[in-house]
Every structure is written in structure tokens, then in C-alpha cells.
KOLPA-790670 format. One record per residue (C-alpha): residue in three letters; x, y, z. Coordinates in steps of 0.5 Angstrom, whole numbers, plus 500, padded with zeros to 3 digits. Layout:
# residues N
ALAXYZ...
//
This chain:
# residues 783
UNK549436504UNK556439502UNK551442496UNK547447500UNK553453500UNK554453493UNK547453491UNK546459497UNK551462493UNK548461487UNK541464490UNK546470494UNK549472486UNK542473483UNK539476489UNK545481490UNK543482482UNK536483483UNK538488488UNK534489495UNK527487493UNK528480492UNK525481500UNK529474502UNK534473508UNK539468505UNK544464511UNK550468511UNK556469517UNK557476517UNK564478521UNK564483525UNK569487530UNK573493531UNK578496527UNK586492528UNK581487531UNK584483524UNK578480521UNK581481515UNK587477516UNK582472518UNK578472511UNK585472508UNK587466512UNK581462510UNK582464503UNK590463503UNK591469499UNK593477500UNK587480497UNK584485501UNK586492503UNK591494508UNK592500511UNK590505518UNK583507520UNK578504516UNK579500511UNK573496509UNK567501507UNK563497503UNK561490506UNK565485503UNK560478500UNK566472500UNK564466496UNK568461497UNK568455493UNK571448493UNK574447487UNK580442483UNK580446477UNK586451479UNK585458482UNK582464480UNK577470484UNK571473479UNK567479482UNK559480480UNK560486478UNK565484472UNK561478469UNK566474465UNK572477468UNK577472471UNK582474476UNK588470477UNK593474480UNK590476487UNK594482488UNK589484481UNK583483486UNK586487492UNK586493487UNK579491484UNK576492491UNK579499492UNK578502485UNK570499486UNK570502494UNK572509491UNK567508485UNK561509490UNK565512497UNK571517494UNK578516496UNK577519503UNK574514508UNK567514505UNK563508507UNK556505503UNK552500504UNK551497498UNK556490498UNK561488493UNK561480491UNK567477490UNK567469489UNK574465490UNK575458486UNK581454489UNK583447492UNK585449498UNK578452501UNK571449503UNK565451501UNK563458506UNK560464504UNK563470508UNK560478509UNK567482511UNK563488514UNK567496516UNK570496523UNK568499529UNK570506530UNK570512534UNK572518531UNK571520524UNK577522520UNK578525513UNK571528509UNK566522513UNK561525517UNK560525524UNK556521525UNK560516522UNK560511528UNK553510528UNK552508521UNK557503521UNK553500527UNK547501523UNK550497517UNK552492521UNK545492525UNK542491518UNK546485516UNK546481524UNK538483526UNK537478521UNK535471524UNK538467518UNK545470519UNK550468523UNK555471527UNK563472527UNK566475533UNK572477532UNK575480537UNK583481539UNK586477545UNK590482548UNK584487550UNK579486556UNK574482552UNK568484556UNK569491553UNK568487546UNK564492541UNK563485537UNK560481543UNK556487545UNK553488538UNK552481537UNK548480544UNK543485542UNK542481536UNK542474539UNK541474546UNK540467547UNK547466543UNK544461538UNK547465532UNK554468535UNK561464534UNK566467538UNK574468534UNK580470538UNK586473534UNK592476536UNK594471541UNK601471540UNK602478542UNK599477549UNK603480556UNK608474558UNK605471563UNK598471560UNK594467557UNK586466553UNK585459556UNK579461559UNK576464554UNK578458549UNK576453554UNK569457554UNK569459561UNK569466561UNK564469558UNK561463554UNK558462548UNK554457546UNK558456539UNK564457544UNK571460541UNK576459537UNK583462537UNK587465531UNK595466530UNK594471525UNK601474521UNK604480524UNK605486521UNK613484519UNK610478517UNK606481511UNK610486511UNK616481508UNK611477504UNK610471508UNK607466505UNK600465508UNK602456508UNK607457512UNK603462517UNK598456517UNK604452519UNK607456524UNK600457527UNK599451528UNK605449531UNK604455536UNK597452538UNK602445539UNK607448542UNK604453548UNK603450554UNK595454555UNK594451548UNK596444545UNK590441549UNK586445544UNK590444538UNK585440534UNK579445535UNK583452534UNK586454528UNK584457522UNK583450518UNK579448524UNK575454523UNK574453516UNK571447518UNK567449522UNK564454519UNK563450514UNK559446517UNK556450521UNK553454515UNK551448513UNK547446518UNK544453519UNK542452512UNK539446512UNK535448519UNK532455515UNK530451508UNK523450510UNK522458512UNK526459506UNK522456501UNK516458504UNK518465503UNK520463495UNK513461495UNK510467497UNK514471492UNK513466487UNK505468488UNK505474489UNK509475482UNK506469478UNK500475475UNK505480473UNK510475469UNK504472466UNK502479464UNK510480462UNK512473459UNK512473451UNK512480450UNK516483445UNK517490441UNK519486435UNK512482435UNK506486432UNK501479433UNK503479441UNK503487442UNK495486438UNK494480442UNK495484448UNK492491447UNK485487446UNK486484452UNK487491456UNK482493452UNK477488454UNK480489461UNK479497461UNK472495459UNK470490464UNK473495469UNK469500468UNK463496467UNK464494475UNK465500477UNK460503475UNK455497477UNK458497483UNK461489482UNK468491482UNK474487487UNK476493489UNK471497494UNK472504496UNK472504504UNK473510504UNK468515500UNK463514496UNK464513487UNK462510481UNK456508480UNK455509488UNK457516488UNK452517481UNK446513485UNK446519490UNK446525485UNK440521483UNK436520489UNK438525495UNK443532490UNK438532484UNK431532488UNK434537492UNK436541487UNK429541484UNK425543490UNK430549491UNK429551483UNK421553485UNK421555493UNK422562493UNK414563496UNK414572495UNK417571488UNK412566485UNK407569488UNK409576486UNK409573479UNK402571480UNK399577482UNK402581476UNK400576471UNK393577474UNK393584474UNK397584467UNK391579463UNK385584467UNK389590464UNK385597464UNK377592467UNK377590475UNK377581474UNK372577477UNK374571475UNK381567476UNK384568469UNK386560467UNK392565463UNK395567468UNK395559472UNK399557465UNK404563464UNK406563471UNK406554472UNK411555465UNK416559468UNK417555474UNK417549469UNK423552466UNK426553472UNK427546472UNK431545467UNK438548470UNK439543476UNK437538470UNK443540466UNK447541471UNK446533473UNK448531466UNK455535468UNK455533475UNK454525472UNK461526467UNK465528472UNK464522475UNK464518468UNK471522468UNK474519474UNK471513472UNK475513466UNK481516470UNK481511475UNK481505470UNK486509465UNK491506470UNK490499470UNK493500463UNK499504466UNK504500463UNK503503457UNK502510456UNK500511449UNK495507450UNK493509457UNK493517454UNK489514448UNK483511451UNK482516456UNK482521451UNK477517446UNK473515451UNK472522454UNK470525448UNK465520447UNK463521453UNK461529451UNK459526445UNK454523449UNK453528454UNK450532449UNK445528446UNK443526453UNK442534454UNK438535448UNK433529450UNK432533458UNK431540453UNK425535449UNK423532455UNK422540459UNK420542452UNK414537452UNK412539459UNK412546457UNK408545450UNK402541453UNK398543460UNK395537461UNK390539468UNK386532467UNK391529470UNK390524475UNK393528480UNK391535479UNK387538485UNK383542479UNK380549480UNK375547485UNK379542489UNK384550489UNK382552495UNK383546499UNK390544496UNK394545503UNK389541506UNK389535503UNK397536502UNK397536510UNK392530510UNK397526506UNK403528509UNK400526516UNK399520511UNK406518512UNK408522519UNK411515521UNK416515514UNK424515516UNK427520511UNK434520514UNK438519519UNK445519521UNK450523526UNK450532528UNK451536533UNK448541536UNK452548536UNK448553539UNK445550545UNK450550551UNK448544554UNK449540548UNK454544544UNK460541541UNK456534543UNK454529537UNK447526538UNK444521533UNK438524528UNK432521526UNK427525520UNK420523519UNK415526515UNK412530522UNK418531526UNK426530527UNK428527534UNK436526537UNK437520541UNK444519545UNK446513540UNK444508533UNK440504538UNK434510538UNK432508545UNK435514549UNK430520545UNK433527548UNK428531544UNK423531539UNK422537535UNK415538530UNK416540524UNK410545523UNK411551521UNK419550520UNK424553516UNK432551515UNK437556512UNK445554510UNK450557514UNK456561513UNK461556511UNK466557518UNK463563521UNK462560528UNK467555529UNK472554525UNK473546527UNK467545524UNK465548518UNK458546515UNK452548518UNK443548518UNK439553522UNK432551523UNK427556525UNK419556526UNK417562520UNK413563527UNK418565531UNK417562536UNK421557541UNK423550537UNK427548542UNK427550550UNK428558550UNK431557543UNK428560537UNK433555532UNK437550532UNK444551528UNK446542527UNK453541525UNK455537519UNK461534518UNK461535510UNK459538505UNK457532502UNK452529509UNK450537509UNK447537502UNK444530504UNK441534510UNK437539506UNK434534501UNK432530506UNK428537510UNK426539503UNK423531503UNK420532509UNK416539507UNK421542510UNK424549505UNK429553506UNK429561507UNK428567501UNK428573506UNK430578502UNK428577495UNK421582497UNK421588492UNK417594491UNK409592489UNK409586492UNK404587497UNK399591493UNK394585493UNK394585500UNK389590501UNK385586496UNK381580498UNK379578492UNK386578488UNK388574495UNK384570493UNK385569486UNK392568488UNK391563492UNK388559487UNK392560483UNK398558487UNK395551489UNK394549482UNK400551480UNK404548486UNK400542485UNK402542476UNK408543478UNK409538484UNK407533478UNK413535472UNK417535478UNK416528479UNK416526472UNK422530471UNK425526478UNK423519474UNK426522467UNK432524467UNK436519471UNK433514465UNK434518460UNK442519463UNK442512464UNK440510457UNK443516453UNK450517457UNK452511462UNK449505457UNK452509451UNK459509454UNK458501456UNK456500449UNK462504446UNK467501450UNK466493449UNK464494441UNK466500438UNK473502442UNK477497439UNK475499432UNK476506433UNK484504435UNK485500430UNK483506425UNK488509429UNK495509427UNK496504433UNK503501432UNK507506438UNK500504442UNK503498446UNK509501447UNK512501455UNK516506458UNK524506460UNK522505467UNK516499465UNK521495460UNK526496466UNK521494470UNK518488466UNK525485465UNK527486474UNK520482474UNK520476470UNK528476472UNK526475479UNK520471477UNK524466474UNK530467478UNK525465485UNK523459481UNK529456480UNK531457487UNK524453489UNK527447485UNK534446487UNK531446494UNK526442493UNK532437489UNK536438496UNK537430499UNK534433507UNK535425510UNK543428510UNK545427518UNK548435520UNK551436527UNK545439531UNK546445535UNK551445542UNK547445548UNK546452552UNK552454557UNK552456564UNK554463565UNK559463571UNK566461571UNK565457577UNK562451574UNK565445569UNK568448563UNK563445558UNK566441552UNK568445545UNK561444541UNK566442535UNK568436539UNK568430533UNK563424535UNK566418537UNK564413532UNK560408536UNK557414539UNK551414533UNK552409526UNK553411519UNK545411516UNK546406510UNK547409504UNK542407498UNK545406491UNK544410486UNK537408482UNK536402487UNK532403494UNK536401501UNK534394502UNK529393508UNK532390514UNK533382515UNK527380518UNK529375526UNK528368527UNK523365531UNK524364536
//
């Protein structure tokens, strides 16, 4: 047991040298008190040597990490900051804390956060480990800040909230100690007084005819690791130099020879202190191993991936840095190929992306680009009338000439090819996230991250110029051939009836959900601002009061219905996208309203609601776009008819390019530019970085090598924490914690929690010998 503070120590230095990340709560005993409280001389006297600071206001502003370490190898004192520097004369110490309290505080009364380490071998102490923390003060002096009382509070909070610390009080007895700032604080922390100790100093200087016997004997505010009194040297004894062995002597005398005390002489003192301390951090240690050691086990998983990742590598070693860039390569592979195939760990919950995100380009933004390419009802019909007019020329048609059908149908053909092209550009831009995204996993190295998203884009557009090449031949087929046998063609007899028959087909599929999801609506007052959910079929679109579609508010038919995009926040500025719906009839749709005006809550949604009304038969408006002569076939029956007829069979030929194209196109970017990609990435990346010059490709930055070396020094440094306290012997007896106390000075004082057991009062566990089990116990006679 006696080896638990030396490896806490051990744990403390390399904890302290990794900084605070370490995340570990490690048992300590912080001192805490007021300023001239005199816990520096108290940490003195445990140590037996002059070797803090001294003067008025505050003197300790940086905490203070006291190891204290049991040794017959002489005297000597090493700071953590001064690796391999060993301090014999203790006045070099004094100095050494001052010059490193500057160094970060200034010289006039700054105060910081960040300890100072000082270790301290010697045969005259026990093993302990001690944090002097700043005293509490009221004002500020010198360049500190106003402020300076509550961060000297908030340090010490800092160091006693945490469970596994105990706490020193220090407090003088010649003050009333229900005004003590230490007691305060450490009741905050640990009402229940399972951490505090209690210290009394200056019990020399009290009043005559006053004593601190009811404070020792833990009648008076009592704690339940109760009090032990100190005689600290006065101010002419440190002024004359008196030797701290002597001062321990005179203090135990003073205990000996006063008639409150010499009861308590055994159980006061700053031997006895040492003891206890030493015994009570050994006990609190022991009592905090598993939580520890679980914690160890935490940190030790949660770093094992990146150490793997960090072991072995070297600048210097060309055939692990080649080892390695494969293995990220291979890594930025499979990360793109998850992405895009939707398997990857790590989903986004947020938003949609990768091949998600390109999946609805396809199936909901492409299609409606498509029906909104071709829909402008008065320009293609204003079309067909001048190429019917200009195929007659100076002779009055009878018939419908066949030119006129092929001449128009092409031009709304190659209306297709824009909103195709612009879906290749719209599909990169996700590869290129994509590319981004897994870019980053490779972070660590930023010439290799810089080279693969650089070769892997231009690639990409390498790919996405043949793929534009291959949706160019595909119109252009389209465009070369009209093929009017087609299965699906209406045909020049079946022209007149087309409508009729794309109605019977709609009605066909009335009872089909297109889409659904959550508006609101904005116009009407009785529904505004109120979000509903919609359901569109093939025939109508009806709200209902939430998903479980029992609660229908209304139906509307979608006969004769137009939408048009509104504004972008035109009306209401907390609400920014916008559809109208409107009958072409101008009738009411809904009640005494001629449109309904349904609020999106994205860009995104608000697209996927037009495709779907594009879906649902369903166009949007192009008001404006009549011109001069376009109603000049009106008069004319027989150019309205030969309008007509060639309107149907145009809508019918290109309603079936627009499904072959609707089919084509995604195959063709799958398998020109997304497999393309994928075959690049696994055979042929590695290739082109090795054509490279690839040497200062797996070269990590300043902050990643910085990095690399705080982890597997933590990694290694956690792992060896984990193994010496799986070594410590835990059959080892401690004391175990002092019972609670009563609160009142009436009742009984309650025994010194430090009080030695009697000897009968629990016998000695028998010790095995070294390699060779306990032997078992004799077995009794029968009787």
C-alpha cells in the first residue's frame, strides 16, 4: 500500500506533462485557506526545509504540485519543468518558483492557473503529494485585475469540485472559525464532509485565557476527518533562521506542556499530520483505483485507433511512409464508394448527400426540369401555326403537312438537352463534395489530401465531359430519326382523340400517391400560418390534421389547375417559399378562394413539390409569353384543327423521348461518370501518385506531428498507468472512513478519527512468503 502515492506521483508528472487533456481526476490533497492563514509554513514543516516564498499580500499565484518522497538517498528537490536538474540547496528552490511564477504571472501580483511540479526526496518525509493553492483575498493590489477574488476562487473551485481530491483546510486559530473562507468553500464542495481535513495554525498567538480545545476535540463545527492543531514558527523565528527540527521539537513540547492540549499531544502536531495524511491519501487512493482504472480503460479505447494509426511511422522510413499512403489511399476509396452507395458508418441526419442526394436529382429535380423544358402551351402552339403557314406558302393546306409535325417535335426535342446537361453539372458538384468530404480523412496529411482531391476532380471533369458527349449522341439520335411507329405513338388517326385518352389513363391511375409531406397554408385566414399534412394523387390533393391521414380538412380536384412559384418572401418574410395553385378557369378551388398559396419550408421541399404537380398533370403558368399573330389561326377552323392535330402528336412523340431520355440519362452518368470514378479511385489513383514525385506526399504538418507525438505519448503513458495499478496488492488492510459526527456542541465529543486501533481490536492478516501461497488453516479435531 505504502507504493500507491509514488505511482499517483508518477501518474501526476506525466499527466502534468501531457497537459490537461489527459481527462483523469487523479487523488491529491489541495491546501486551501486565507491569506497569513499559514499554509505555507505548514508545507514547510512537512517538508522540514525553507523553500517557498515569503512576503505580504499574495504569495503563491501559481498552484503549487508538492511531491513528497520518502527516500535514504540524501536530500534533493527537481522541478518538472527542469528535467535532469537537481536542487540540493533548498534556498535554489525558493528562487526557481519565483523566477517561474514571473515567468507567466509578471512580478506584479499575477496569478495563473497553469502548476508548477516540484518533487522533494528526503529521509525525513513520508510519501504525500500536496497542491499549495493562492490565499483567499479581498482586494486587488498592484497590475492585477479587479476581479482578482473571484478567480482565485474559481482556481481553487477548479481543483476541490473534483471528487477524488481531498481537502486541507487551513485555518488560523486566532480568528472566529465560523468565518473561515476555507471551511466555507470546502462545505460547498463536500457538504457531507467525506473530503475535507480540518488544520488549526497559530495556536500560540491566541488571547490569554483562550483556547482551541473545542475545536480540536471536534465539538465546534465538526468535521468528520476532524481537526489537527500546528504551532508554526513565528515571524522572528523565520526571520532568525530557526532550524525547522527545532521548531518541530518546540511544537511538540507546546502541545506537551498546555493544559487544553497535552490530551491531544499524540494526535496534533506536524508529524502527526504527516501521518495522517499520508494515510489518508493512501486510503482515498486505494478507495478511487477501480473509478480510476475504468477511466484508464475509456481513454485507453478511445485512443487505441489513432496509436495504431501513429505507431511505426517515421519520416525517415520511405517503406512505411509507401505502406501507409496505400493504406489511405485504399481508405479514401472505400470511403467514397460508401458514400456514394449509401453504406458508410457515418449518416447524415441532417440533410440529404452523396449518392441520397444524387438519387433525388434523378428521380424528383431532373424529371421536373424536363416537363418544365417543353410546357409553354402558346409558344408551341404559335410555333406550329407558322410552320404550317410557312410549309403552305403562297397555296391555302387542306391537309396536315407531316413537316410541320417533324420541324416543331425536333425543336422541343432539343429543348431537352439543357436540363440534361445541367444534371451532369449538378451530379459534379456532389462528386465534388463527396470528394471534399473524404479529403478529410486524410487530413493528417496535407499534400496528400491536396493531391488526391486535386487528381481526383480533374478526373471527375475529364468524366464529366465524356458523359456530356454521350447525352449530346443520345438527343442527337433522338433528333436524327423520327420513329411514328413506335408502340406508344397515338398516330395521325388516333390525334384528335389524344386528350381523351391521356384523361382515361390518368383516371387509370387517380388512386396513385405522388407525394407527401407537411405545408402550410398561407392565404386563407382561417388556415394561415397552420401547417397541415398533404397527400397528391393523380386526380387531387387533400390536407389532413396530421400523418395518420384520418382527419381529412379538404379535397381539392386537379381538373383544370395551374401552379406558378411565388416571389421568394414577398409575403411573409418568416416564410419564404411559395406555390400558387389557380384553376385556368378562374373559378374558386377552395371556398370563396381562387387559389391557394401552400408554403414550403425549403428551396428543396419546394422543388420536389412542383415535380410532383408536374407528375400529377399539373403545369405551371406561361402568362405573358403571347405575342403579336399569335391568335391569327383562331378565325380559321381548319388551321385550328390542324393545330390540334399536330399539337397531340407532338405531345405524344415527345412525351416518349422524354421517358427514354428520363431512362438514359442517369444510366448513362452512373456508368460514364460515378463508375468511372469508382474504377479510377481503386485501380488507377495509386498509379498516377506513383507517376508523381510522392516523396513529400506523406509529409504531416507541424500541428499533426505535434499531435502524433502528444497521442501515442499519452497512449503509452495510459497503458502503463493501467498496468502498475493492475500490479497494486488491493488485499492490503487501509483504515477505513471516520463515522459521521453529530452536529451540536452538546453532544459527546466524538473520538479523533486518527485514534490507532488497539492491537486485539483487529489481528494482523497473515502474510504469505514471497513465491509460496498462505498456508490453509489446520483443520479441528473431531470431536
Amino acid at each position: 500500500m505504502e507504493a500507491l502515492i509514488p505511482i499517483v506521483n508518477r501518474l501526476q508528472d506525466a499527466f502534468s506533462h501531457m497537459g490537461s487533456g489527459s481527462g483523469l481526476d487523479l487523488p491529491q490533497i489541495a491546501v486551501v485557506g486565507g491569506q497569513s492563514a499559514g499554509k505555507s509554513s505548514v508545507l514547510e514543516n512537512c517538508v522540514g526545509k525553507d523553500f517557498l516564498p515569503r512576503g505580504s499580500g499574495i504569495v503563491t499565484r501559481r498552484p503549487l504540485v508538492l511531491q513528497l518522497n520518502n527516500t535514504k538517498k540524501g536530500e534533493w528537490a527537481e522541478f518538472l519543468h527542469a528535467k535532469g536538474k537537481k536542487f540540493t540547496n533548498f534556498e535554489e528552490v525558493r528562487q526557481e518558483i519565483e523566477v517561474e511564477t514571473d515567468r507567466l504571472t509578471g512580478s506584479n501580483k499575477g496569478i495563473s492557473e497553469i502548476p508548477i511540479n516540484l518533487r522533494v526526496y528526503s529521509p525525513n518525509v513520508l510519501d504525500l503529494t500536496l497542491i499549495d493553492l493562492p490565499g483567499l483575498t479581498k482586494v486587488a493590489v498592484g497590475d492585477q485585475p479587479v476581479d482578482i477574488e473571484k478567480q482565485i476562487r474559481d482556481m481553487i473551485m477548479h481543483f476541490i469540485t473534483k471528487k477524488n481530491c481531498l481537502i486541507l483546510a487551513v485555518s488560523p486559530a486566532n480568528t472566529d472559525l465560523a468565518n473561515s473562507d476555507a471551511l466555507k468553500m470546502a462545505k460547498e464542495v463536500d457538504p457531507d464532509g467525506l473530503r475535507t481535513v480540518g488544520v488549526i495554525t497559530k495556536l500560540d498567538l491566541m488571547d490569554a485565557g483562550t483556547d482551541a480545545r473545542a475545536i480540536l476535540e471536534n465539538k465546534h463545527l465538526p468535521l468528520r476527518r476532524g481537526y489537527i492543531g500546528i504551532v508554526n514558527r513565528s515571524q522572528r523565528d523565520i526571520d532568525g533562521r530557526k532550524n525547522l527540527q527545532a521548531a518541530q521539537a518546540a511544537e511538540k513540547q507546546f502541545f506537551l506542556d498546555h493544559p487544553a492540549y497535552k490530551h491531544l499531544a499524540e494526535k496534533s502536531g506536524t508529524a502527526f499530520l504527516q501521518k495522517m495524511l499520508n494515510q489518508q491519501l493512501t486510503n482515498h487512493i486505494r478507495d478511487t483505483l477501480p473509478a480510476l482504472r475504468q477511466k484508464l480503460q475509456a481513454q485507453i479505447s478511445a485512443l487505441e485507433k489513432d496509436a495504431k494509426d501513429f505507431r511505426g511511422m517515421s519520416a525517415n522510413d520511405p517503406a512505411m511512409n509507401t505502406k501507409l499512403m496505400i493504406a489511405k489511399v485504399n481508405s479514401f476509396s472505400t470511403e467514397f464508394e460508401s458514400i456514394v452507395e449509401g453504406s458508410g458508418e457515418a449518416v447524415n441526419t441532417n440533410e440529404l448527400s452523396g449518392g441520397a442526394k444524387i438519387s433525388m436529382l434523378f428521380h424528383e429535380r431532373f424529371p421536373y426540369e424536363l416537363v418544365k423544358a417543353v410546357l409553354d402551351e402558346k409558344e408551341v402552339r404559335r410555333e406550329i401555326a407558322f410552320a404550317i403557314q410557312n410549309l403552305h406558302g403562297i397555296r391555302y393546306g387542306l391537309f396536315t403537312p407531316a413537316l410541320a409535325f417533324e420541324v416543331t417535335c425536333k425543336h422541343q426535342i432539343l429543348q431537352l438537352m439543357e436540363p440534361s446537361l445541367r444534371c451532369v453539372d449538378l451530379v459534379i458538384a456532389e462528386l465534388t463534395a463527396i470528394i471534399k468530404s473524404c479529403g478529410d480523412a486524410v487530413s493528417r496529411f496535407p499534400n496528400l489530401q491536396d493531391t488526391l482531391e486535386k487528381v481526383t476532380t480533374e478526373h471527375c471533369k475529364k468524366s464529366a465531359t465524356a458523359t456530356k458527349d454521350h447525352i449530346r449522341l443520345l438527343i442527337d439520335t433522338d433528333l436524327a430519326y423520327m420513329n411514328t411507329n413506335h408502340h406508344d405513338f397515338i398516330g395521325f388517326a388516333n390525334a384528335e382523340n389524344g386528350k381523351k385518352a391521356g384523361n382515361q389513363q390518368r383516371k387509370a391511375a387517380s388512386d396513385q400517391v405522388i407525394r407527401r409531406g407537411w405545408m402550410a397554408i398561407q392565404n386563407v385566414s382561417m388556415l394561415k400560418n397552420k401547417e397541415y399534412w398533404f397527400k397528391l394523387t393523380a386526380e387531387s390533393i387533400a390536407w389532413y390534421r396530421d400523418e395518420s391521414e384520418e382527419d381529412q380538412k379538404y379535397m381539392v380536384r386537379l381538373d383544370n389547375l395551374r401552379f406558378k412559384e411565388v416571389e421568394t418572401g414577398r409575403f411573409d418574410f418568416s416564410r419564404k417559399h411559395f406555390i400558387q395553385l389557380y384553376s385556368e378557369d378562374n373559378k374558386n378551388i377552395f371556398k370563396d378562394s381562387k387559389m391557394l398559396e401552400l408554403v414550403a419550408d425549403s428551396d428543396e421541399s419546394l422543388e420536389l413539390w412542383m415535380a410532383a404537380f408536374l407528375r400529377a398533370g399539373v403545369y405551371p403558368d406561361k402568362s405573358g409569353s403571347e405575342e403579336k399573330g399569335a391568335e391569327m389561326y383562331a378565325v380559321d377552323p381548319q388551321m385550328e384543327r390542324q393545330i390540334e392535330v399536330i399539337r397531340n402528336l407532338m405531345e405524344s412523340y415527345v412525351d416518349i423521348v422524354r421517358k427514354t431520355i428520363l431512362d438514359q440519362v442517369p444510366k448513362a452518368i452512373v456508368l460514364l461518370l460515378i463508375n468511372e470514378m469508382k474504377v479510377f479511385i481503386n485501380k488507377d489513383m495509386l498509379p498516377t501518385l506513383y507517376s508523381m514525385d510522392h516523396k513529400d506526399l506523406m509529409e504531416e504538418s507541424a500541428a499533426e506531428v505535434q499531435r502524433r507525438e502528444e497521442t501515442l505519448r499519452m497512449y503509452q503513458t495510459s497503458k502503463e498507468a493501467l498496468g502498475i495499478i493492475d500490479d497494486i496488492n488491493r488485499t492490503t488492510v487501509g483504515t477505513p472512513m471516520p463515522p459521521p459526527v453529530a452536529g451540536g456542541a452538546s453532544q459527546s465529543p466524538s473520538p479523533s478519527p486518527f485514534t490507532p486501533r488497539p492491537a486485539a481490536a483487529r489481528p494482523a492478516p497473515a502474510r504469505p512468503t514471497a513465491g509460496r501461497p498462505a498456508p490453509m488453516p489446520k483443520r479441528p479435531p473431531r470431536p
